[in-house]
SEMILUM-827075 format. One line per field, with one value per residue (C-alpha): residue in three letters; x, y, z. Coordinates in Angstrom, 2 decimals. Example, Ala and Ser with C-alpha at 12.3 -4.5 7.8 and 13.67 -1.06 7.14 Angstrom:
% residues 2
residu: (ALA, SER);
x: (12.30, 13.67);
y: (-4.50, -1.06);
z: (7.80, 7.14);
//
This chain:
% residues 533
residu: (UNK, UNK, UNK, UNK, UNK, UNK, UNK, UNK, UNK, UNK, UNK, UNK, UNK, UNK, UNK, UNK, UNK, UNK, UNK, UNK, UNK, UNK, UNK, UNK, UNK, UNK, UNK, UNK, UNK, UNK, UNK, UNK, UNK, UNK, UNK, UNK, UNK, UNK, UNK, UNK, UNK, UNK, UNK, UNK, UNK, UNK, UNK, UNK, UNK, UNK, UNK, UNK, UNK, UNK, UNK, UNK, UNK, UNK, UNK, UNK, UNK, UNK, UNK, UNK, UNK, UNK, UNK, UNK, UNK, UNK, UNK, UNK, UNK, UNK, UNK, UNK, UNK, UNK, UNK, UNK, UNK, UNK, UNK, UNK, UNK, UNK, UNK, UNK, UNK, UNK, UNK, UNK, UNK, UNK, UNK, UNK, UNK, UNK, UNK, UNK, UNK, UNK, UNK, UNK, UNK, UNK, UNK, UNK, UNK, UNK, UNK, UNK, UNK, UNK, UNK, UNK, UNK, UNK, UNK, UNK, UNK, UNK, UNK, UNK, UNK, UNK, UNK, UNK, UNK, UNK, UNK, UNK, UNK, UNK, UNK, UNK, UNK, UNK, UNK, UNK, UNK, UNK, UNK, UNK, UNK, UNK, UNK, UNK, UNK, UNK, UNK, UNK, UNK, UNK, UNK, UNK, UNK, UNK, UNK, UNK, UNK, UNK, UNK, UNK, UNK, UNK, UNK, UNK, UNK, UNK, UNK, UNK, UNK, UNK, UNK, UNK, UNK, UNK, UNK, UNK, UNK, UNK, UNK, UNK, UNK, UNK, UNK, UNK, UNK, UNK, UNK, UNK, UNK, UNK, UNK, UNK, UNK, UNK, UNK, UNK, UNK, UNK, UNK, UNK, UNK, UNK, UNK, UNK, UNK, UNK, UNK, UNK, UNK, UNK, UNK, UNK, UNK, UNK, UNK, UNK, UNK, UNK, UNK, UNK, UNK, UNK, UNK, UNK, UNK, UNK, UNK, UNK, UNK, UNK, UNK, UNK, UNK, UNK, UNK, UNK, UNK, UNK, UNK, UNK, UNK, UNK, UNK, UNK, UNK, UNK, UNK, UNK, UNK, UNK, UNK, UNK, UNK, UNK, UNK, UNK, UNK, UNK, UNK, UNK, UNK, UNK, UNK, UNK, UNK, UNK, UNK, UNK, UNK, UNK, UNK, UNK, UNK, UNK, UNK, UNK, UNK, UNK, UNK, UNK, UNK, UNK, UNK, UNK, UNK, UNK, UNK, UNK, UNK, UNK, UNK, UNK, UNK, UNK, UNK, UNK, UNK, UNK, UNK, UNK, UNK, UNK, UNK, UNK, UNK, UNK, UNK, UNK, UNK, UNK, UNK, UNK, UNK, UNK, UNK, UNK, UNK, UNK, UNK, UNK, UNK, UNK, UNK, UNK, UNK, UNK, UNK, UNK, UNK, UNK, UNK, UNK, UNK, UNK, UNK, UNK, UNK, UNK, UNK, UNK, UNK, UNK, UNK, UNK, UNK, UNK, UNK, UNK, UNK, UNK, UNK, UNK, UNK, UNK, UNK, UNK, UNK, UNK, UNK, UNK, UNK, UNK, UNK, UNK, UNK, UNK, UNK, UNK, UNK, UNK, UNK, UNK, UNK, UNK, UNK, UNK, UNK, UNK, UNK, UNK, UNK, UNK, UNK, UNK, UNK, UNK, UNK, UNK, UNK, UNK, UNK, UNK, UNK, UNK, UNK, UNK, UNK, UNK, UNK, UNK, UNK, UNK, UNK, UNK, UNK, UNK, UNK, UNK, UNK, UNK, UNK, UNK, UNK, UNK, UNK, UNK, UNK, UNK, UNK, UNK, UNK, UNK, UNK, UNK, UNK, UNK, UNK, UNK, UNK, UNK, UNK, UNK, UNK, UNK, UNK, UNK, UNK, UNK, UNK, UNK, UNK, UNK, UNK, UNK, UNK, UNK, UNK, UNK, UNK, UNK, UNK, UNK, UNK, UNK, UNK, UNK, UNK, UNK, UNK, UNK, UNK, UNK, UNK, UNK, UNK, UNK, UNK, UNK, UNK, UNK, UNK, UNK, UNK, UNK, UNK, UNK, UNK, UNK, UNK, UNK, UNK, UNK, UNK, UNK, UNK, UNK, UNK, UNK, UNK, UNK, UNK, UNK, UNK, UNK, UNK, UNK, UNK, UNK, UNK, UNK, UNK, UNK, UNK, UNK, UNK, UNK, UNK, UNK, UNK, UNK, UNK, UNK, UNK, UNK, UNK, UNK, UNK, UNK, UNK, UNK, UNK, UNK, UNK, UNK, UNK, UNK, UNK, UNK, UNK);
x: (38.15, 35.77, 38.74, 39.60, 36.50, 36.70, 39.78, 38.91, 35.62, 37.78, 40.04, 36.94, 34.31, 32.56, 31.39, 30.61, 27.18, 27.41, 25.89, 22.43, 22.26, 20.52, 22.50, 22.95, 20.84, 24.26, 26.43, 29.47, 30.71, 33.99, 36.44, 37.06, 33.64, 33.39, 35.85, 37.35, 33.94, 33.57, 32.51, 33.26, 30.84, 28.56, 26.45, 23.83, 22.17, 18.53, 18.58, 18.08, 15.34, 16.29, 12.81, 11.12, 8.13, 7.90, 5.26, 8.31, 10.04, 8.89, 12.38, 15.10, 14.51, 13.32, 17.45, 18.95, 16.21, 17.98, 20.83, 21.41, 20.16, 21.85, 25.22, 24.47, 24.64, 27.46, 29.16, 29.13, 27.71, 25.45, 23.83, 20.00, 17.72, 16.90, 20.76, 21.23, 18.02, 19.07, 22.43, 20.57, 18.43, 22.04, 23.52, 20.33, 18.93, 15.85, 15.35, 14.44, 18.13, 20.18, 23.21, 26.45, 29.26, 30.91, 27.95, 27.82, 31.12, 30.76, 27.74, 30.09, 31.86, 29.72, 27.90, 32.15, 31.00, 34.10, 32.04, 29.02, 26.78, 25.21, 23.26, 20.72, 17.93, 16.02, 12.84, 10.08, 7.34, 8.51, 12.17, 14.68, 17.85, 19.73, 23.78, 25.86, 29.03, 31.39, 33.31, 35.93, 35.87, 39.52, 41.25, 38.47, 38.47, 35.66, 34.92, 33.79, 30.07, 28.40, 24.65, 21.93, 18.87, 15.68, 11.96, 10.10, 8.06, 11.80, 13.01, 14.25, 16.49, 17.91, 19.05, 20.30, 22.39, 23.40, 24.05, 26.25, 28.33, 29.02, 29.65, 32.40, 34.07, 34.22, 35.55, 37.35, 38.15, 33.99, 33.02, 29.64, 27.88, 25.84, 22.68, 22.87, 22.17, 19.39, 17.78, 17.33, 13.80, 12.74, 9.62, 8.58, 5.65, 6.77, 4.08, 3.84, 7.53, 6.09, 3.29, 6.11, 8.16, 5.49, 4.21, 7.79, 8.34, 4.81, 4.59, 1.20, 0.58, -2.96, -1.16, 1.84, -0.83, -2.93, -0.05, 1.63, -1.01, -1.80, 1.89, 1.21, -2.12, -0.41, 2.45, 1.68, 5.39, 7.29, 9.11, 9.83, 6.42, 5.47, 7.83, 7.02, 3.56, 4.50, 6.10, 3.35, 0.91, 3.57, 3.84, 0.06, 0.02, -1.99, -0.33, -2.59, -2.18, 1.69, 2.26, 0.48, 3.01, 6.23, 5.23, 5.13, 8.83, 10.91, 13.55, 15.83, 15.10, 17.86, 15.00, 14.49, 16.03, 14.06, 10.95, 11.39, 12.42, 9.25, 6.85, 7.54, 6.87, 3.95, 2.90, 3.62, 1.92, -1.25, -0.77, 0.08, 2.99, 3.52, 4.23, 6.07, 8.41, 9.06, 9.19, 11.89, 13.75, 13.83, 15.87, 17.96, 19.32, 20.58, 22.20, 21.40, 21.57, 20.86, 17.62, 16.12, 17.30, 15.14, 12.17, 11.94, 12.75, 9.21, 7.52, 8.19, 7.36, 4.24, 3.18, 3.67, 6.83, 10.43, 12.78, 15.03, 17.99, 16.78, 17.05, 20.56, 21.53, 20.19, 22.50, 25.28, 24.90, 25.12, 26.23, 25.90, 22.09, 19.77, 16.85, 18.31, 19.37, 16.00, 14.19, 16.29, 15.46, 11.95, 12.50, 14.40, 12.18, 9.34, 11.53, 11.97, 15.71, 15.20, 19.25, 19.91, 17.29, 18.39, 21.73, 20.53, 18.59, 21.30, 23.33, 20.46, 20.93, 24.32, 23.55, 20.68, 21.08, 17.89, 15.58, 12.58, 10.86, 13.77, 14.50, 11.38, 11.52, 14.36, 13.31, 10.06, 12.24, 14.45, 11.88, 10.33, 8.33, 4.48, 5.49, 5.02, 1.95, 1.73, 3.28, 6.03, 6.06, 6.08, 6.18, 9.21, 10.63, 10.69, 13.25, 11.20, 13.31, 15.51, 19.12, 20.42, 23.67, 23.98, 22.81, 25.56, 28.66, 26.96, 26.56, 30.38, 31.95, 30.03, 31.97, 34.92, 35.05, 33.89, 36.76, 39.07, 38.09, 38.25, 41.54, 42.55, 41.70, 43.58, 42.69, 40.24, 38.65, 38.15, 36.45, 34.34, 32.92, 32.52, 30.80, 28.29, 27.65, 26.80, 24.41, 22.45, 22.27, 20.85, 18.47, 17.19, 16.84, 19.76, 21.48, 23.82, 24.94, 25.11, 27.60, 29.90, 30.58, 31.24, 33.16, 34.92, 35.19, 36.21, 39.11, 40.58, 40.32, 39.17, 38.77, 36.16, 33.13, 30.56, 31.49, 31.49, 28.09, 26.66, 27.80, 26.15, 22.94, 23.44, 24.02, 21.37, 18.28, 20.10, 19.69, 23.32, 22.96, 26.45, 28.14, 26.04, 26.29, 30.76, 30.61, 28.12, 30.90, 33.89, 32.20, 31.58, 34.75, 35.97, 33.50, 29.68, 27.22, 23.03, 22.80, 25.35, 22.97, 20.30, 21.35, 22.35, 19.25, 16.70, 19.11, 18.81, 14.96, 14.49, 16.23, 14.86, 17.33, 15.15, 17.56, 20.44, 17.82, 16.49, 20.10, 21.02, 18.27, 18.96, 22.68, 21.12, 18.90, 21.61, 23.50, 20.98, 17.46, 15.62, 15.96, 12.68, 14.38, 15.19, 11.94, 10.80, 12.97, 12.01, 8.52, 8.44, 10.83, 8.68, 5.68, 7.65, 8.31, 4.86, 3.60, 5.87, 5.25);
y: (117.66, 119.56, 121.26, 118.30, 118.34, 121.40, 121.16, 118.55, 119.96, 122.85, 120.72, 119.59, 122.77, 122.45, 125.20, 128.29, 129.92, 133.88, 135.87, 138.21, 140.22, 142.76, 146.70, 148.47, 152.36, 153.26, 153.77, 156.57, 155.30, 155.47, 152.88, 155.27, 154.75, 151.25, 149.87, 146.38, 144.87, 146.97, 144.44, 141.39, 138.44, 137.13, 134.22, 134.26, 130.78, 130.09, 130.00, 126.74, 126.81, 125.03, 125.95, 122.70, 125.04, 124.58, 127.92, 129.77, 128.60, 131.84, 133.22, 131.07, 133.37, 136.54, 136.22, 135.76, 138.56, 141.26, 140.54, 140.92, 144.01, 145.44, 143.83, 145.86, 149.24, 147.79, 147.70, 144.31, 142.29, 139.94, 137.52, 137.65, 134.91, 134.23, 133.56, 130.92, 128.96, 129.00, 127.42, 124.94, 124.04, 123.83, 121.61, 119.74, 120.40, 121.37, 125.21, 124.12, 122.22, 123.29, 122.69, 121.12, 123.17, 121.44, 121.21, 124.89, 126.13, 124.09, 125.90, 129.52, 128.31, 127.23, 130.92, 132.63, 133.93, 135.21, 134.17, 132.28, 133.24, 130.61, 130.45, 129.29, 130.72, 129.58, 131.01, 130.14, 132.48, 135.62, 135.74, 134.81, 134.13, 134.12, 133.01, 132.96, 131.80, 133.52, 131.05, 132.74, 131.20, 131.53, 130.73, 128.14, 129.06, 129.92, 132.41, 131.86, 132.44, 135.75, 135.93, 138.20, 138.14, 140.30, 140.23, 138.65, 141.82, 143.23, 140.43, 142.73, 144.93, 141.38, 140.39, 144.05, 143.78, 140.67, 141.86, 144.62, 141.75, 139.59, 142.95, 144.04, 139.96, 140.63, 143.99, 145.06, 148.19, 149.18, 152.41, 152.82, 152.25, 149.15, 151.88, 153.27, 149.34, 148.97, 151.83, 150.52, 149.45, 150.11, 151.04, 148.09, 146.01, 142.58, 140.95, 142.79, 141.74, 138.21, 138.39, 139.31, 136.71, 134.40, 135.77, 135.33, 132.30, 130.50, 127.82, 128.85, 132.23, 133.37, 132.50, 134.63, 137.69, 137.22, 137.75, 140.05, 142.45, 141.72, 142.86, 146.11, 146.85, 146.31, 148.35, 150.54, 152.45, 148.78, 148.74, 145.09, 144.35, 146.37, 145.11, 141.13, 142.26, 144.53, 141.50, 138.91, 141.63, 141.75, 137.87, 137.51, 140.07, 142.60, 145.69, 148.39, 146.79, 145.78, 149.51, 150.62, 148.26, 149.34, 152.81, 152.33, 151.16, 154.01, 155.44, 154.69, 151.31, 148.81, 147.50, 151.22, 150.88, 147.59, 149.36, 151.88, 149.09, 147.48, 149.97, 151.13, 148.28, 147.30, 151.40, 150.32, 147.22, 149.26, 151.78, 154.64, 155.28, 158.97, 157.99, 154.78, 157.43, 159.55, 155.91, 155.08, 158.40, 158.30, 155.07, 156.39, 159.26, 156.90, 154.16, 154.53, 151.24, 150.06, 148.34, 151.36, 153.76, 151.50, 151.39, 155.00, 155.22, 152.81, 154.86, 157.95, 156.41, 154.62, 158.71, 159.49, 161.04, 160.61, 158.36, 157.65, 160.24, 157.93, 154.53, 155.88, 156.09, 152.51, 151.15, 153.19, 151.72, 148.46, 147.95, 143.88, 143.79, 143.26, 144.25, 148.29, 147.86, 146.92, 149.52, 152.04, 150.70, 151.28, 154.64, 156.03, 154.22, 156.68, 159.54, 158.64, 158.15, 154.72, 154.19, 154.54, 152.41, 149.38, 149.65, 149.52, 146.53, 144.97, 145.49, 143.88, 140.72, 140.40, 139.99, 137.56, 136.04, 133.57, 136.89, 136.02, 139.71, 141.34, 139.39, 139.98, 143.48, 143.92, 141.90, 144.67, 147.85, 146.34, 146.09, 148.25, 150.74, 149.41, 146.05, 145.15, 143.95, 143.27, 145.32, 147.14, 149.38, 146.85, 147.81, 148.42, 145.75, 145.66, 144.80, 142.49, 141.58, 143.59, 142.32, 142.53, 141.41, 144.55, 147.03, 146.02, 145.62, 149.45, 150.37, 148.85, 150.92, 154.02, 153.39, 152.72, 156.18, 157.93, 156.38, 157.30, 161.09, 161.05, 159.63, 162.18, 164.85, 166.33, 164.97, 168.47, 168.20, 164.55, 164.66, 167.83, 165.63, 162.58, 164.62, 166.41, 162.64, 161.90, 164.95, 163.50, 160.14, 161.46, 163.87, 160.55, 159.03, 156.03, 156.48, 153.69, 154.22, 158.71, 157.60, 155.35, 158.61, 161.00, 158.46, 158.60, 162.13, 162.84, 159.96, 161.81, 165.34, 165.49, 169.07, 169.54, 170.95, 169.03, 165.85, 166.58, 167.88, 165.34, 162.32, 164.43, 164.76, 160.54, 160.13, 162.10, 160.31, 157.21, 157.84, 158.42, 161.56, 161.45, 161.01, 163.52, 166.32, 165.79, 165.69, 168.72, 170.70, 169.42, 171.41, 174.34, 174.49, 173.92, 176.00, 177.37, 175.53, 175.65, 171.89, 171.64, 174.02, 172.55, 169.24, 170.90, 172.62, 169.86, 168.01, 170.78, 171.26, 167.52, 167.69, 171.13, 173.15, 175.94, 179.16, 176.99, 175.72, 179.03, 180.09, 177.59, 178.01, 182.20, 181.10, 178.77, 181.48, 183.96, 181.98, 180.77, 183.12, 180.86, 177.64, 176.17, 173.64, 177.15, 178.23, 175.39, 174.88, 178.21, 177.71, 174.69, 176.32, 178.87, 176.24, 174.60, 177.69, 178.76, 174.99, 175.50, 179.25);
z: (124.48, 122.79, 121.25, 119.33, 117.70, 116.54, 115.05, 112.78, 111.87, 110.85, 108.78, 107.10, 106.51, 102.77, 100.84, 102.40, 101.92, 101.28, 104.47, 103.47, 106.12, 106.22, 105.98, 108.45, 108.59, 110.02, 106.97, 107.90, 110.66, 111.30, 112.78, 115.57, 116.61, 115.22, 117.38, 116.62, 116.15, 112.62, 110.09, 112.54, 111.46, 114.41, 114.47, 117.42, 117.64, 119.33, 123.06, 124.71, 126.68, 129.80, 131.85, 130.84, 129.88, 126.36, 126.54, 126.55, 123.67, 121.77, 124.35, 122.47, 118.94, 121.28, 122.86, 119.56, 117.73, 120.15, 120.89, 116.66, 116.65, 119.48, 118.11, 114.87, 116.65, 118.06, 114.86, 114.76, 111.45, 112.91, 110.86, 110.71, 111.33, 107.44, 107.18, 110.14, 108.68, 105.18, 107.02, 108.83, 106.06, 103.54, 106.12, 106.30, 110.09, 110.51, 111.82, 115.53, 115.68, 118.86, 117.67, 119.89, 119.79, 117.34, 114.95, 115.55, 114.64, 111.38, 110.62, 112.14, 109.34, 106.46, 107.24, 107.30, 110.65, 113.09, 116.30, 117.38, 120.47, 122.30, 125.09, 127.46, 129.96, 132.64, 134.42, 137.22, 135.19, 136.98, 137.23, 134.08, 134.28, 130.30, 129.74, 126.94, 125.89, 122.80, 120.30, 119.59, 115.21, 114.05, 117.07, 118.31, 121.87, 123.84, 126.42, 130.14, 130.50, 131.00, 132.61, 133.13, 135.43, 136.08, 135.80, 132.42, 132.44, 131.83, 129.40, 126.84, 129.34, 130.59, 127.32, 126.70, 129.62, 128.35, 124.93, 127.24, 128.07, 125.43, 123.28, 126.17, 125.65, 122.08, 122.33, 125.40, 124.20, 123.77, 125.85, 125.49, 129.23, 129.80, 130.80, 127.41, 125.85, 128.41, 127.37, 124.22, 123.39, 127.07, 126.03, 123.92, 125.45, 126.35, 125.19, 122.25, 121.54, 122.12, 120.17, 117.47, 117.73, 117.61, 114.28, 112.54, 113.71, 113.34, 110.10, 109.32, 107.04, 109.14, 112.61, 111.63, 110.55, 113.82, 116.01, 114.07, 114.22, 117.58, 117.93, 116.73, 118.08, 121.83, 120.70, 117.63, 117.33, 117.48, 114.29, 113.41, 113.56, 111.09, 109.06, 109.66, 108.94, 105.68, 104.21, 104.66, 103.15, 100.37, 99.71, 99.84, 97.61, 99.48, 98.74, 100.37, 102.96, 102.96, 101.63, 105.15, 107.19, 105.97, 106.16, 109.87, 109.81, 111.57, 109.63, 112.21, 112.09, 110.38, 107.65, 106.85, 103.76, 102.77, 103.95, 102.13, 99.06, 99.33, 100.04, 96.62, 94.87, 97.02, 95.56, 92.10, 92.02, 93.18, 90.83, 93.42, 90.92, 92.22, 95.71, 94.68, 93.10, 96.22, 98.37, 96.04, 95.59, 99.51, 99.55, 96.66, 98.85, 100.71, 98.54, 95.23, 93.65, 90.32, 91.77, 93.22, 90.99, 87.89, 89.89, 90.57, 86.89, 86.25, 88.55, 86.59, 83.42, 84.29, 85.20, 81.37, 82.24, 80.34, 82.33, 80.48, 82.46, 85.88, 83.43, 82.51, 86.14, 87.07, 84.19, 85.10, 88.44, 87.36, 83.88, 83.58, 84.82, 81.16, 82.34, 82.80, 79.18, 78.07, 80.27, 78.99, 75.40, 75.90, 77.47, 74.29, 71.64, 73.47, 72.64, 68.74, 69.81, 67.44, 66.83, 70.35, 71.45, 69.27, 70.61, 74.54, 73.25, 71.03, 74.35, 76.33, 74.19, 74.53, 78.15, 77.93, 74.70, 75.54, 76.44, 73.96, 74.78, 73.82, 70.87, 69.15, 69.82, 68.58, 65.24, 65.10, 65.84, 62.86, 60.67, 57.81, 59.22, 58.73, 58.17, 61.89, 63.79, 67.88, 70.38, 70.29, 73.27, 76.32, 79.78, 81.36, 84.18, 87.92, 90.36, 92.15, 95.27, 97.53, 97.45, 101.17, 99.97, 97.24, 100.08, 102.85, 100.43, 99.48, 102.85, 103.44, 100.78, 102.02, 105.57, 103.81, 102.25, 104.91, 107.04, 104.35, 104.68, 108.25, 108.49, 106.24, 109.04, 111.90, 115.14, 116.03, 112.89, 113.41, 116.85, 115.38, 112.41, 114.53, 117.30, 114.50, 113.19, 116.29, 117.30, 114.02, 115.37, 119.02, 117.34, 115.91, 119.21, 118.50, 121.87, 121.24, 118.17, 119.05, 122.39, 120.14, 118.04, 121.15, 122.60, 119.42, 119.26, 122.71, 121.94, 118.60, 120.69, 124.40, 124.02, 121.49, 123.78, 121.37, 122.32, 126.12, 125.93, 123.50, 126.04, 128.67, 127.20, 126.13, 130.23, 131.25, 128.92, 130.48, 133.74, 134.26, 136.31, 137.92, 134.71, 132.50, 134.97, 134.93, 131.25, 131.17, 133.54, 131.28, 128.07, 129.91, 130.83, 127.34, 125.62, 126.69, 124.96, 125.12, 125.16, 128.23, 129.83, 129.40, 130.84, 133.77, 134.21, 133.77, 136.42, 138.73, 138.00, 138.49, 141.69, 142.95, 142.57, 140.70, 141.31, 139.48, 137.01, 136.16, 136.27, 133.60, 131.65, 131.20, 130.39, 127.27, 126.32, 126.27, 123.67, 121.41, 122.05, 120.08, 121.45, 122.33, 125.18, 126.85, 126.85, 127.93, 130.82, 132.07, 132.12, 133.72, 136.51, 136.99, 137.48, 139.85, 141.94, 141.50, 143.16, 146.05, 147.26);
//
């Protein structure tokens, strides 16, 4: 019946309001790896808490808070909780609606989302039990209820699992192992992760600060609190101290790149212009926007420095924003390039005819020399806000070229590139996102050794020992590698085998003398042998 509903609500959606999500750090992936998820729109709504403890209401954004990020290394495009409350609040609900279903694909819609999560949990105080449901957008159908269940001291591994699930119903095709979700943010405090959710959810500004940094004194290495807390230092204007924050955002982390963003500016507006520069050069290397690429450009200048070769890349970037016209104006003027400086600010004008600054510069640049009083070097203008829409259509055309070129390759060369991708992403620590590029890699070639060994090593930090010690044997047999090795020896040490251990270790060390893991491995054989004589 429900059906019914939806269909007319479909007949009926208004204006849709564009999604600000915010990029993904995983730009280059492929659609090998990507799967049929890649760029696939999902809504998660809040949980409804169905415990009749309203203590626990901090759970219904907690569920919805990781379950987006794990759909993002999924290669999904979740939308982020700034998105579904600027919904809400366009449809005119307040931010604690729970929406019906039908009220919820109409906001799928308003948002263009391709499917909505929603979902439920109970829990005594000890046990918690979450489920979810998938609405399937375009075809409005949805799917038959997965569920999870464990301990609350293991709440985010429950809604891992579940993420797991719901990931697998989108995607059937998706071959990364449920262990290698769980073991994603394993190590993160639940009450720290409660204390964070708390402080981005809270109304007031001081209750948001004390539990943010309550957050991150229970769990100093937990990323998104830092970043909750760099931004209220930011909006309160406390830039020391918001600098500090979203210094303490991993680079692995998906606000990395608006971290990085605002960290500069929070240097600039402190006058720690030097390392503003090198916050926003960092950023640049990544996606080098117009945005970034001017504030560097300030950062420079306000050091006495010329800018105006950065300035020129910021307009080049984007040709239509003012402001980079004007900066570079300035910029030139400082040079004695006066000709070419009136035309960036003639050009400036055209853009903003109404920009009063500019005008009157212009009129003084234009006029006799000596006949002018006031200023006539201003100070050149910041990109104040990070534009999350600019940085994923970026981040999409980066994937999009990088799936062009690997198209473009014969299967080998393929699974070698995706496999090397992937050794980046697993030196980083991202487990998830490292398996769904050997996964990829063993699929274009199953006999490139790298990818073998690479899934092996994923397995093994998993907990997968079955499964990391076949794929360790499968790239041996393809092609002897340290790493596959090395997972077999710290299996072997772990499980006492210390002649195959030391065995395995000598083999690593044989192919690569250097490699610190081999050392390693052979000393703490050797310890073990030494224990048990």
């Amino acid at each position: 019946m429900w059906v019914a509903a939806l269909l007319l609500l479909s007949q009926g959606a208004g204006t849709r309001v564009s999604a600000q999500a915010t990029p993904e750090t995983n730009a280059g992936l492929s659609p090998d790896a990507a799967g049929a998820g890649r760029g696939r729109i999902v809504l998660v709504l809040s949980f409804d808490n169905r415990s009749g403890q309203p203590s626990l209401d901090w759970i219904r954004e907690a569920g919805s808070e990781v379950l987006g990020r794990r759909f993002t290394s999924a290669g999904f495009a979740p939308m982020s909780r700034a998105d579904r409350l600027y919904a809400l609040d366009h449809l005119g609900l307040p931010a604690a609606f729970q929406p019906s279903r039908a009220s919820a694909l109409k906001l799928a819609q308003t948002l263009d989302a391709d499917s909505i999560v929603v979902g439920s949990y109970l829990t005594d105080g000890a046990q918690i039990v979450v489920e979810a449901r998938v609405v399937d957008v375009p075809h409005l159908t949805m799917s038959a209820p997965v569920t999870a269940r464990g301990e609350m001291r293991d709440l985010i591994p429950v809604f891992n699992s579940l993420s797991w699930k719901l990931t697998r119903t989108m995607d059937p095709g998706f071959s990364v192992a449920e262990e290698t979700f769980a073991a994603v943010g394993r190590d993160v405090r639940v009450d720290a992760f409660e204390q964070f959710i708390r402080g981005i959810t809270e109304p007031d500004h001081d209750e948001r600060l004390r539990h943010l940094k309550q957050s991150v004194t229970l769990s100093a290495t937990f990323s998104p609190a830092w970043m909750a807390l760099g931004r209220e230092d930011y909006g309160a204007q406390q830039y020391d101290d918001a600098a500090a924050a979203f210094a303490k955002v991993s680079r692995n982390d998906q606000d990395a790149l608006e971290a990085g963003f605002y960290r500069g500016l929070s240097l600039l507006f402190s006058g720690s212009y030097k390392e503003a520069e090198q916050a926003f050069a960092n950023v640049a290397k990544v996606l080098p926007l117009g945005e970034v690429l001017n504030n560097e450009a300030v950062a420079i200048s306000r050091q006495g420095r010329d800018a105006s070769a950065q300035f020129v890349a910021a307009e080049t970037a984007d040709p239509n924003a003012a402001d980079y016209h004007f900066n570079l104006a300035v910029s030139l003027m400082r040079r004695g390039a006066a000709s070419e400086a009136l035309g960036e600010l003639r050009q400036c004008l055209k853009l903003r005819p109404n920009d009063n600054e500019a005008a009157q510069l212009e009129k003084a640049w234009s006029a006799p020399a000596g006949s002018v009083t006031g200023t006539v070097d201003p100070l050149e203008r910041i990109v104040r806000t990070f534009d999350a829409v600019a940085f994923r259509q970026a981040a999409g055309m980066m994937d999009q070229m990088e799936a062009a070129r690997l198209a473009a390759l014969s299967p080998h060369d393929r699974a070698v590139k995706l496999a090397a991708q992937a050794r980046d992403y697993l030196d980083r620590g991202l487990l998830l996102e490292a398996e769904r590029l050997y996964q990829a890699a063993a699929a274009a070639d199953g006999r490139v050794a790298e990818a073998h060994a690479g899934l092996a090593e994923v397995r093994e930090r998993t907990g997968d020992t079955t499964t990391a010690r076949k794929e360790a044997q499968v790239a041996l047999e393809l092609k002897p590698s340290a790493e596959a090795y090395l997972v077999l020896g710290r299996l072997d040490l772990a499980e006492n085998h210390l002649d195959e251990a030391q065995r395995e270790a000598g083999e690593a060390a044989k192919l690569e003398p250097a490699n610190k893991a081999a050392q390693e491995l052979s000393r703490q054989v050797a310890l073990k042998a030494g224990r048990s004589q």
